[in-house]
N, C-alpha and C positions, 0 to 999 in steps of 0.2 A: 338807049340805056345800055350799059356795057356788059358783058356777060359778068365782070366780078361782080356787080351792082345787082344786077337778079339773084346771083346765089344769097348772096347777103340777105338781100330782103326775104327770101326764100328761109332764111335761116330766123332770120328773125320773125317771120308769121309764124312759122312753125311752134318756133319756141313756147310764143306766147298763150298761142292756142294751144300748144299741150300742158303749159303751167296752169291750167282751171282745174282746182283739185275737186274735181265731182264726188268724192267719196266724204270726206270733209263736210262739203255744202248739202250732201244728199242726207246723210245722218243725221246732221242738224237738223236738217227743217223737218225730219219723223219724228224729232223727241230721241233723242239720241245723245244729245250730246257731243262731244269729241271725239270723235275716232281715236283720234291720238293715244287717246286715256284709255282705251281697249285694246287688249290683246296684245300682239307683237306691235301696236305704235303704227304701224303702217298706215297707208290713206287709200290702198288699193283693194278690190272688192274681195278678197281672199280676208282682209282682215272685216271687212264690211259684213262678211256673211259669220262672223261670231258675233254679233247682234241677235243672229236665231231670224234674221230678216231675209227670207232667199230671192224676195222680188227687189229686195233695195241692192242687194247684191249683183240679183243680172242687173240693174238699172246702173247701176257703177259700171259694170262690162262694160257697156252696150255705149257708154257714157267718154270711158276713158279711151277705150275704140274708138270711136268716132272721131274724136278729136284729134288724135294723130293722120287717121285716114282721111278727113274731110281736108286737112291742111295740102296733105299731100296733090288732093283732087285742085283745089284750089290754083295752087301753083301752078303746075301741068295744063288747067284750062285759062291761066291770063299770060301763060308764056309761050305757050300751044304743045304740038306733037313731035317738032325734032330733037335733036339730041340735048339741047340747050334746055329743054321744056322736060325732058324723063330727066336729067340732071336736078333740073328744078325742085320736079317733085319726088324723089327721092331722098334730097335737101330737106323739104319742108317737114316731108314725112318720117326722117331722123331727129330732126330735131323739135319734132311733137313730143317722140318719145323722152329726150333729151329734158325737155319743160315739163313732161311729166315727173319725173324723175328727180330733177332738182330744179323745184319751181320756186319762183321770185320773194311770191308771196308769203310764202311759208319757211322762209329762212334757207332756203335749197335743199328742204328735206319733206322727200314725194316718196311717191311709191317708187315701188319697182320693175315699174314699166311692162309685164306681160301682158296685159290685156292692150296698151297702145301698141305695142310690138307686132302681137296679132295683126289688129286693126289694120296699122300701116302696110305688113304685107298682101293682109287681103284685098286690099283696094290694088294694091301696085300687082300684085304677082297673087291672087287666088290659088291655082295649083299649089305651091307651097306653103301657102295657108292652111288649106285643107291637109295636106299632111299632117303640119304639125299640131293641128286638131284633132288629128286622129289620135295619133301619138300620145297629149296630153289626156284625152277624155279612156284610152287602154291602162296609162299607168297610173289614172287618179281613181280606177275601178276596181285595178288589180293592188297598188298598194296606198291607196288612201291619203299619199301625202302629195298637197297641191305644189310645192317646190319643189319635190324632185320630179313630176309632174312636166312644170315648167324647163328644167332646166336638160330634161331628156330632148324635148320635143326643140328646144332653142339650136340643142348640139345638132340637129335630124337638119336646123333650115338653112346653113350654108350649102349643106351640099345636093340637099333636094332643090335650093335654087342653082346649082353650077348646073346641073341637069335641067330644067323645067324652067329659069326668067332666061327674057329676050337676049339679056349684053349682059356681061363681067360687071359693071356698074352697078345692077342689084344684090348680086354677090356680095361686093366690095360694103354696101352698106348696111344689106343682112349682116352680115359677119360682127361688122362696128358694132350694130347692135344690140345683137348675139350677144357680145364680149361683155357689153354693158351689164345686160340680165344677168348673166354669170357673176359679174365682181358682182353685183349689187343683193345677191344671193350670198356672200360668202358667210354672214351668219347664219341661215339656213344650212348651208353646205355642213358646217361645224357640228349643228345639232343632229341633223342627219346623220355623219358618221361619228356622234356619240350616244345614239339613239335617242334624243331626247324633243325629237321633231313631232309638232301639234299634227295628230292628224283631220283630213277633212271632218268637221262636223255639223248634219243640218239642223240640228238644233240646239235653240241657246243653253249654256251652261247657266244650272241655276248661281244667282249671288249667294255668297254666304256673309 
């Protein structure tokens, strides 16, 4: 099989297995309903968790994590350890995020990829994960808002990986990434610097 022929398919596992909108499937089957229909519309556990549901919320994490990261894994163990195989899974595990993000099924409108984003570095590059774990869980304690949150901790992981992953190549795809959650933030971004940004909350807002 040819090296373009791996990436591809590498691109295309990837994708697909990060288009399963777990947030979506996981609220419904609690009696939930739509995600969609609550809150900011998102499919991601950040909107998951204004349900007042904080176990269905890590279960979304831990959900939309995995699936970027396992693709990644995937790849890299049926195309192996050289450069060809970290190419691969770097592939697969961007374009988890990618299918998270704008997935098939739902008309190309997913979440916003931080929790896949994690995922996929912690499997590929740990160190750099753990940073920008640190980083998110500092500024979601000190100012409450899970987007600026994200978007600190996204800016923190190009360059903690130029320092801490193996080759440029995880940089290169950090970064892509990065850039994703950035634009795909830019309504947060707006609310933020108009002050009008939800802050974290653990429990549910009564209906009226």
């Amino acid at each position: 099989m040819s090296t373009g022929m791996i990436y591809s398919l590498s691109a295309l596992f990837g994708y697909f297995i990060g288009s399963v909108p777990f947030g979506l499937i996981l609220t419904k089957m609690a009696g939930y309903g739509d995600i969609r229909k609550i809150g900011s519309g998102n499919i991601g556990a950040t909107n998951v968790l204004r349900t007042g549901n904080k176990t269905l919320a890590l279960l979304t994490v831990l959900c939309d994590a995995f699936k970027a990261g396992i693709a990644a894994v995937i790849a890299k163990q049926m195309v192996g350890d050289d450069v060809v195989g970290i190419t691969a899974m770097l592939i697969a595990g961007a374009f988890g995020v990618l299918g998270h993000n704008f997935p098939i099924w739902l008309k190309f409108k997913g979440g916003k990829g931080v929790a896949s984003t994690f995922g996929f570095i912690l499997v590929t590059c740990w160190p750099v994960a753990l940073i920008a774990l640190a980083i998110w869980l500092i500024m979601a304690f000190t100012f409450k808002y899970s987007s600026l949150s994200a978007l600190t901790a996204a800016v923190f992981v190009p360059v903690a990986s130029y320092f801490l992953a193996p080759t440029m190549e995880y940089t290169v795809a950090y970064t892509l990434i990065v850039l994703l959650v950035i634009v795909r933030h830019h309504a947060n971004i707006k609310r933020l610097l108009n002050g009008e940004e939800s802050k974290i909350k653990l429990k549910k807002t009564e209906q009226k």
